[in-house]
C-alpha positions in Angstrom: -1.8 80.0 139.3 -0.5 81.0 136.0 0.0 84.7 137.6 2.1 83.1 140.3 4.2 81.2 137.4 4.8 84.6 135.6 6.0 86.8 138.1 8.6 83.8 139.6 9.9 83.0 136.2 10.1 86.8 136.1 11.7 87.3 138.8 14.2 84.8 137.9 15.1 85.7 134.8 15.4 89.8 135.4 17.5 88.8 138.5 19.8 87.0 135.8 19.6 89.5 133.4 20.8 92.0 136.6 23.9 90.0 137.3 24.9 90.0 133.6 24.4 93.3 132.8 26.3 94.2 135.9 29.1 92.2 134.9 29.0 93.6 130.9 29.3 97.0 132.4 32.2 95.8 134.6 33.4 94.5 131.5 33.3 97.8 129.0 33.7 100.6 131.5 37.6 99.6 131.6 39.9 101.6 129.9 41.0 100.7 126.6 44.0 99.1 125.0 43.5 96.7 122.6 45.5 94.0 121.2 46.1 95.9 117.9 47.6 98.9 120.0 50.1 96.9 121.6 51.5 95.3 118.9 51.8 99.0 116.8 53.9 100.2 120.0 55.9 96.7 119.9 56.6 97.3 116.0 57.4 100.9 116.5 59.6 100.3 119.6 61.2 97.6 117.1 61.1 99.9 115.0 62.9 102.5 116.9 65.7 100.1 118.2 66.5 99.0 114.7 66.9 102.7 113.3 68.5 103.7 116.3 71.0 100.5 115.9 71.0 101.3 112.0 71.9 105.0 112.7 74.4 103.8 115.0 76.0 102.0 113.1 76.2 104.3 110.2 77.6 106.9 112.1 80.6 104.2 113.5 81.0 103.7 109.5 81.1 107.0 108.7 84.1 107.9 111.1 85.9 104.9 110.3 85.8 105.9 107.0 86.7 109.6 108.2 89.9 108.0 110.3 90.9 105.5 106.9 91.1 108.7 105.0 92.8 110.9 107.2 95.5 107.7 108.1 95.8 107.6 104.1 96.7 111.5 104.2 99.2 110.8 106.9 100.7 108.2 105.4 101.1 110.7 102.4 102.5 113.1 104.1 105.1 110.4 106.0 105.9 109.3 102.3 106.3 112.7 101.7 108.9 113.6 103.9 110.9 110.4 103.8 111.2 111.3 99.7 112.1 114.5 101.1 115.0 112.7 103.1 115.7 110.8 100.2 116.5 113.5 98.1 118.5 115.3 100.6 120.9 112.5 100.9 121.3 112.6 97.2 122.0 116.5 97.7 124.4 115.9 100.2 126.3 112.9 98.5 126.2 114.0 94.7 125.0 117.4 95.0 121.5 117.0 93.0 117.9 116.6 93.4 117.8 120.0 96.3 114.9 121.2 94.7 113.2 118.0 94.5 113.7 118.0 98.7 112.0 121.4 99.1 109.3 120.5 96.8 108.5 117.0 98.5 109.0 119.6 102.1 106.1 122.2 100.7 103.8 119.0 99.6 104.6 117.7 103.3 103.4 120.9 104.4 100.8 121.4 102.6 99.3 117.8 103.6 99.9 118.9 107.2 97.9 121.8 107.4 94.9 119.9 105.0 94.9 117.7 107.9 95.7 119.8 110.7 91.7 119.9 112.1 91.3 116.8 112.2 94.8 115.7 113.6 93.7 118.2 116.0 91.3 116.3 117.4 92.6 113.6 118.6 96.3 114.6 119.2 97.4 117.6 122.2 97.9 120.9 120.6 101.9 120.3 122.0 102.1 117.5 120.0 101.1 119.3 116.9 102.8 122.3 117.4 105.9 120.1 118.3 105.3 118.9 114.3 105.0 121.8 112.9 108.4 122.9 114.3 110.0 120.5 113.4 108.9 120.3 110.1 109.2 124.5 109.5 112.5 124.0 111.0 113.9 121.7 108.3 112.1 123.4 105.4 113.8 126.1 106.5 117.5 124.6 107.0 116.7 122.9 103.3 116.2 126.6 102.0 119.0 128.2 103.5 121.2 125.0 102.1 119.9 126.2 98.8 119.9 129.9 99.3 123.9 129.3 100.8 124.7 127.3 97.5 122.8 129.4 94.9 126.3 132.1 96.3 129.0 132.8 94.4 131.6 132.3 97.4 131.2 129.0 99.1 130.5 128.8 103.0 132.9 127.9 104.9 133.4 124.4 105.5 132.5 124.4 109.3 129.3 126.3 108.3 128.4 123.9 106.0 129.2 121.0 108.6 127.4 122.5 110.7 124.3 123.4 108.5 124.3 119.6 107.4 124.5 118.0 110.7 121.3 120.2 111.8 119.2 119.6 108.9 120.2 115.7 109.2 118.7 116.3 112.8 116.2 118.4 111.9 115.1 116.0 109.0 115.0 112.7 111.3 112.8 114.5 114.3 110.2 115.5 111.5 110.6 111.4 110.0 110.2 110.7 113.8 106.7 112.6 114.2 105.6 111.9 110.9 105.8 108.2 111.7 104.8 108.3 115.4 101.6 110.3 114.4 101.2 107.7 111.4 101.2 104.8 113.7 98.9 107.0 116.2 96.1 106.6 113.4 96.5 102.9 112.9 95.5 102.1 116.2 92.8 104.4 116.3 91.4 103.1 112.9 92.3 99.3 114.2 90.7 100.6 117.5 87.2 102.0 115.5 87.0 98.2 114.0 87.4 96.8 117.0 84.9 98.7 118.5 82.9 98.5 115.7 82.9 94.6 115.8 81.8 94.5 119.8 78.9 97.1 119.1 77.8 95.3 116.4 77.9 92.0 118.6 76.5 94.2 121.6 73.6 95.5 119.5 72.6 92.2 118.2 72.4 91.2 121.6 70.7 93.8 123.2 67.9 93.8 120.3 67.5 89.8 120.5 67.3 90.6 124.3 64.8 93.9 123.6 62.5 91.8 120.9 62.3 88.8 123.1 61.0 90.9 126.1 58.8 92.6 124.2 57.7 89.7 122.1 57.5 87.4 125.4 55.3 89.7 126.7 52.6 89.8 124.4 52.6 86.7 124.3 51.6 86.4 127.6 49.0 89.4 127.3 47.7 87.1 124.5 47.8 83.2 125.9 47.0 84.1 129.1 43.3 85.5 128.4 43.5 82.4 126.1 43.8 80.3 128.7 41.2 81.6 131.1 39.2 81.8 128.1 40.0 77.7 127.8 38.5 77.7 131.6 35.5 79.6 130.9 34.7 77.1 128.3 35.2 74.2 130.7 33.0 75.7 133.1 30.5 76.2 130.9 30.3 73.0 129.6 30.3 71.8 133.3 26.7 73.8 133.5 28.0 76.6 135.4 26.7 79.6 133.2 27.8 82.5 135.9 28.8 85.3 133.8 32.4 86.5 133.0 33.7 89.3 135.0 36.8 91.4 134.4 40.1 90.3 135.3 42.5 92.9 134.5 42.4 97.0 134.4 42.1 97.4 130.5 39.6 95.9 128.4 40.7 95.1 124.7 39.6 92.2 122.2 39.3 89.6 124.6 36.7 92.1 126.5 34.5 92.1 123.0 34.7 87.8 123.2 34.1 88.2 127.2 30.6 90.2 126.6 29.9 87.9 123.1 30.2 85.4 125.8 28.1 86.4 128.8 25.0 87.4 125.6 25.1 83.6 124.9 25.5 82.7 128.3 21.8 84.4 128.8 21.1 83.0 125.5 21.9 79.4 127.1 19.5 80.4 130.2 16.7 80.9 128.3 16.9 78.3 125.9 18.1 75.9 129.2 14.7 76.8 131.3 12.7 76.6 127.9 14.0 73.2 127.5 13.0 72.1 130.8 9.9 73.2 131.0 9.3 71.6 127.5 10.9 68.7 129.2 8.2 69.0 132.5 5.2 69.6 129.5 6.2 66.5 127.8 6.4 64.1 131.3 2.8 65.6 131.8 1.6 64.3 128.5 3.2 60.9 128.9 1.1 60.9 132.4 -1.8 61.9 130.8 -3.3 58.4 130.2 -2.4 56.8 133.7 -4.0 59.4 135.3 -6.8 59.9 132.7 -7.3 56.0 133.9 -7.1 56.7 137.7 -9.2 59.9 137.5 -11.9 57.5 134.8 -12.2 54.7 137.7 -13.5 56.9 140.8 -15.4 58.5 137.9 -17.0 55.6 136.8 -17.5 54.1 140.9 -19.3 57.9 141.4 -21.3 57.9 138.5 -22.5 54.1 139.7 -23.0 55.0 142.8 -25.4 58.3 142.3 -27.3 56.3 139.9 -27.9 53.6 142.5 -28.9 55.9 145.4 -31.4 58.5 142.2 -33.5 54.9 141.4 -33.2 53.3 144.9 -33.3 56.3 147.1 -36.5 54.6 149.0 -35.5 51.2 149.0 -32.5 51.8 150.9 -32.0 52.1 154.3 -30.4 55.0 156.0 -27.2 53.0 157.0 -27.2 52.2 153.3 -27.2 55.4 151.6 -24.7 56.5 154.4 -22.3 54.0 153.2 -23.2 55.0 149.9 -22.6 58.4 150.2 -19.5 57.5 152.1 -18.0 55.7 149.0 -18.7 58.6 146.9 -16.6 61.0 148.6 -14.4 58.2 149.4 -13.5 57.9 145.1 -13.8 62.2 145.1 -10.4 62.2 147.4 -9.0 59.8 145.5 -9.5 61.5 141.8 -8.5 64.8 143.9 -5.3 63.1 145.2 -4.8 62.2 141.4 -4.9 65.6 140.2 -2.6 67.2 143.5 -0.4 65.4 142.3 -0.4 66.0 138.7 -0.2 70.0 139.8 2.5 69.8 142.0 4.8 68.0 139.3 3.6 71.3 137.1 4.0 73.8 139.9 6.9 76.7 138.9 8.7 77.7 141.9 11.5 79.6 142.2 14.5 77.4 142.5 15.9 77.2 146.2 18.4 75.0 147.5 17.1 72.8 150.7 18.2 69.8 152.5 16.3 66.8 150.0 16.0 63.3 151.4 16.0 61.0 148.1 14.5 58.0 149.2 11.1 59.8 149.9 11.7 61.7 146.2 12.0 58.5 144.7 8.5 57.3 146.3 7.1 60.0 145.5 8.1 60.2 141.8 7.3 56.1 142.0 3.7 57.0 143.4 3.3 59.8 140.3 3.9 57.5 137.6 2.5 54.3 139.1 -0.3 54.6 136.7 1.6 54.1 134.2 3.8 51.3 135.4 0.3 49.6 136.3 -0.8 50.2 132.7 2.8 49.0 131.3 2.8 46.3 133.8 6.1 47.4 135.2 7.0 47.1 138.9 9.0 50.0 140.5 10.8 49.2 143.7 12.6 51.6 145.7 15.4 50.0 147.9 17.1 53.2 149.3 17.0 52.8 153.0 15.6 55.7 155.4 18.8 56.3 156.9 20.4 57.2 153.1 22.8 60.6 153.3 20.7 63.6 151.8 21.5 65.6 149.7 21.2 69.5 148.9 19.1 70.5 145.7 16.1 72.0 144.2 13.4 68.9 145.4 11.4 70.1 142.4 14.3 69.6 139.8 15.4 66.3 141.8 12.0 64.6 141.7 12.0 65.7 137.5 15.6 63.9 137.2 13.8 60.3 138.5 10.3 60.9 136.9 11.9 61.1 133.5 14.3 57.9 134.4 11.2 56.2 135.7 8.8 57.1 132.8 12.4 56.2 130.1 12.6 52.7 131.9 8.7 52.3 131.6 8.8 53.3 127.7 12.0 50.9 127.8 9.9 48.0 128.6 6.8 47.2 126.3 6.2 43.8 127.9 6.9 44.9 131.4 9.3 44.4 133.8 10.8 46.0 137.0 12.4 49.5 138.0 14.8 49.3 141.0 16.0 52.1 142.6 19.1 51.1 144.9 21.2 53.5 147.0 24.5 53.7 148.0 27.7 55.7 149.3 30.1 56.1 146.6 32.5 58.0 148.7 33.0 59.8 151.3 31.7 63.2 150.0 29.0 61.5 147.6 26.5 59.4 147.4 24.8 57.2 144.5 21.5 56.1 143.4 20.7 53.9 140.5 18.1 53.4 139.1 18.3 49.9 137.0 15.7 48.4 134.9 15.2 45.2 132.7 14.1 47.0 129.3 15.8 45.9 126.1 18.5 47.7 126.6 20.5 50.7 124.4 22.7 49.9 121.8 26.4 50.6 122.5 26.4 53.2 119.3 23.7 55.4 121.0 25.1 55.7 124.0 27.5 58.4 123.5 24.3 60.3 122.2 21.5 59.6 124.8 22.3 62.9 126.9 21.8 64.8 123.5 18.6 66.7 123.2 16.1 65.6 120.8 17.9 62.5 120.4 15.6 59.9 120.7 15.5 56.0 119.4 11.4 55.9 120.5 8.8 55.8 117.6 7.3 59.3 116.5 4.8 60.8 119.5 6.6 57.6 122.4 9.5 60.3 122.9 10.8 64.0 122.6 14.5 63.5 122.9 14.3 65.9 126.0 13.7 64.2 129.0 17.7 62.7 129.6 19.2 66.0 128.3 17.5 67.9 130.9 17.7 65.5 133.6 21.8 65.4 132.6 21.4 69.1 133.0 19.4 69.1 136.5 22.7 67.1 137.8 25.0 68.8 137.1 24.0 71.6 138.3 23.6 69.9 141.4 27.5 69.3 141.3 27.0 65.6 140.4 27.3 63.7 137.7 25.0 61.5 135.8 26.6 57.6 133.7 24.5 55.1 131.9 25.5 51.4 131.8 23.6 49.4 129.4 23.3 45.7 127.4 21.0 45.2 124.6 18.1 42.5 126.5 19.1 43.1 130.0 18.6 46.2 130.6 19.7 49.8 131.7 21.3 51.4 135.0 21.7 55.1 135.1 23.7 55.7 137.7 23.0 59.4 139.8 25.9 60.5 141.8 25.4 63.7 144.0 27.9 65.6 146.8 26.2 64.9 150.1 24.7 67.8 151.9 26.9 67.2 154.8 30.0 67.4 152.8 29.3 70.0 150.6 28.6 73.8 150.3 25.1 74.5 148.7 25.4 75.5 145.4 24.2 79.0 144.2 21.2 78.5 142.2 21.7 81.7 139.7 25.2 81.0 139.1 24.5 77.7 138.5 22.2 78.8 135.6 18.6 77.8 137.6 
């Protein structure tokens, strides 16, 4: 018998730690890319955007400073030729200040070609050589006015009309270009800030836009695990103890708290089936002294018996010692009936999922403890009809959910009283039994703890806190659900609801932690 235990509980147990090592290796054998990685290559693409952005703008700086200085060496060199002009109106009206022209001319000139490069780049090479011209040109008249008066013998007049009207011509066209290229640089410089502004705008934009992508998305990679995570949790606490397999193609963090998770998950099955059987041993030693009291009365008729039929054995007639003999074996089947029972309660099976009618689990549970009612004199009544919707469920784990309400209402009632077990439909995919009794009741401030293990109210050696944690346990994972309603000196109802087998797909007992 105890062989037989072993090698189910054995069995059970290495077929549970099969599916979880299957789904830890599921688990680790990922690829992977932790959280810690993913947010280095979000700071560095931050990173990266805010240099290149930075560099960027920089360089726009840079070349807006490179335009203000070259519109500053134009506007020189516009100054410089309009002093030119100045002084060559002064020449021309009061005959002074020539020199002063062809120096303000060579300074033009020499700003010119400083500048020439970068002019260069942004205006045609007619354009410039156009400039040029025209400024050679009237340097050039400007010297030959000075060269022509520096003569002894004047020019004659319509030479020097002539040479007067060109370098007025010749000096306006180079004022022309001068302030034509002058205004060409203000509206590339005004341009550059203009540009400058909407790049600025456009790179704020487009990094806001880049960091919340990036940022939105790990998010996501982070609160979505969280959430399943917040499932898992639910589900455990709902008794389903199937381990965690992978969802994505990568494993990081979350993976390390997944397999964390599935070690206490098999943690919880061990301690869960530990705590049952405890559960089962402690029923057994609560029944001990009913059926040390059924099994002492057949005892005690056989022992009578033998006695009378060793002194009498001649006295008696042979239809007497038949009858006897009859009532011997007659108390023999019942002390054996006592302990079938007793072992079937203890048998370990391996848990299977069958079609269980619960009004012949409650009378059987009601006939297991009835030694003890008798002894308690408590009366246990089962009012579930024939016809009552079954259920699907482990009969071995269903008939341990009402022995342990049957034997907490007996302990419930030191004077006596009476155990009714009444079922009805709840619903249309569920059906309830409860099983009510007229004890003295739980106090309102308990009941949010009587599902706890090892919470108990009984005196030391009545109770072990056990028996309504595992029976909580046993229904749910039937799917169902188990409620207590109670007033202190009425009594107690503890209400089972369980999906009909009709309704409902079986559950799976591994995945349901059995």
């Amino acid at each position: 018998m105890q062989e037989d235990r072993d090698g189910v509980a054995t069995g059970s147990n290495a077929q549970a730690v099969a599916q979880s090592a299957s789904a830890d290796r599921a688990l680790a054998e990922r690829p992977s890319v932790s959280i810690r990685l993913r947010i280095g290559v979000i700071m560095a693409l931050s990173f990266l955007l805010t240099a290149g952005v930075t560099v960027a703008w920089v360089v726009s700086i840079q070349e807006l400073g490179s335009s203000q200085l070259l519109l500053e060496h134009v506007n020189r060199y516009v100054f410089e030729l309009e002093q030119a002009r100045r002084f060559e109106k002064n020449y021309l009206l009061y005959q002074t200040n020539l020199d002063d022209a062809l120096s303000h001319v060579e300074a033009a000139h020499g700003l010119l070609a400083g500048v020439r490069d970068d002019l260069a780049k942004h205006e045609s090479d007619r354009t410039m050589t156009r400039i040029e011209t025209n400024l050679e040109a009237y340097e050039g008249l400007l010297t030959k006015l000075s060269v022509t008066n520096a003569r002894t013998a004047a020019p004659a007049a319509e030479d020097r009309a002539q040479l007067e009207h060109d370098l007025r011509k010749t000096g306006a066209r180079a004022v022309e270009d001068a302030s034509a290229l002058m205004d060409g640089e203000r509206m590339r410089v005004h341009t550059m800030v203009h540009t400058s502004k909407i790049a600025a705008v456009a790179g704020l934009i487009l990094g806001l836009l880049v960091l919340s992508v990036l940022a939105g998305n790990l998010a996501r990679q982070i609160l979505s695990p969280l959430g399943r995570f917040v499932t898992y949790t639910q589900r455990i606490a709902d008794g389903d103890y199937s381990p965690i397999l992978p969802v994505r193609r990568f494993k990081d963090e979350f993976s390390d708290l997944a397999l964390a998770i599935n070690r206490m998950l098999g943690q919880i099955k061990g301690h869960q089936a530990q705590l049952t059987r405890t559960s089962r041993m402690a029923a057994v030693g609560t029944l001990t002294a009913g059926v040390a009291h059924e099994l002492n009365n057949p005892l005690n008729n056989i022992s009578l018996t033998t006695e009378a039929i060793l002194e009498g054995y001649d006295d008696y007639s042979k239809p007497e010692k038949l009858k006897m003999l009859q009532e011997v074996l007659t108390q023999v089947e019942r002390a054996s009936g006592t302990v079938r029972n007793l072992l079937d309660f203890t048998r370990v099976e391996k848990p299977v999922f069958v079609t269980v009618a619960l009004d012949e689990t409650a009378r059987e549970c009601a006939r297991l403890v009835a030694n003890e009612a008798l002894l308690a004199n408590v009366e246990i009544r089962t009012e579930i009809p024939a016809d009552f919707p079954r259920v699907r469920g482990n009969p071995r784990d269903l008939q341990q959910v009402f022995l342990n309400l049957f034997l907490n209402a007996i302990q419930a009632m030191p004077k006596g009283g009476t155990i009714s077990v009444r079922g009805t439909e709840a619903g249309p995919n569920e059906i309830l039994v409860d099983v009510v009794d007229t004890g003295v009741g739980i106090p309102e401030q308990n009941l949010a703890s009587i599902f706890d293990p090892f919470f108990t109210t009984k005196e030391v050696g009545v109770g072990t806190g056990l028996g309504l944690a595992v029976t909580y346990g046993i229904v749910q994972k039937h799917l169902g659900r188990l409620a207590v309603d109670s007033e202190v000196g009425v009594g107690t109802t503890f209400s089972v609801h369980l999906p009909r087998a009709d309704r409902t797909e079986p559950p799976d007992a591994e995945s349901l932690g059995a």
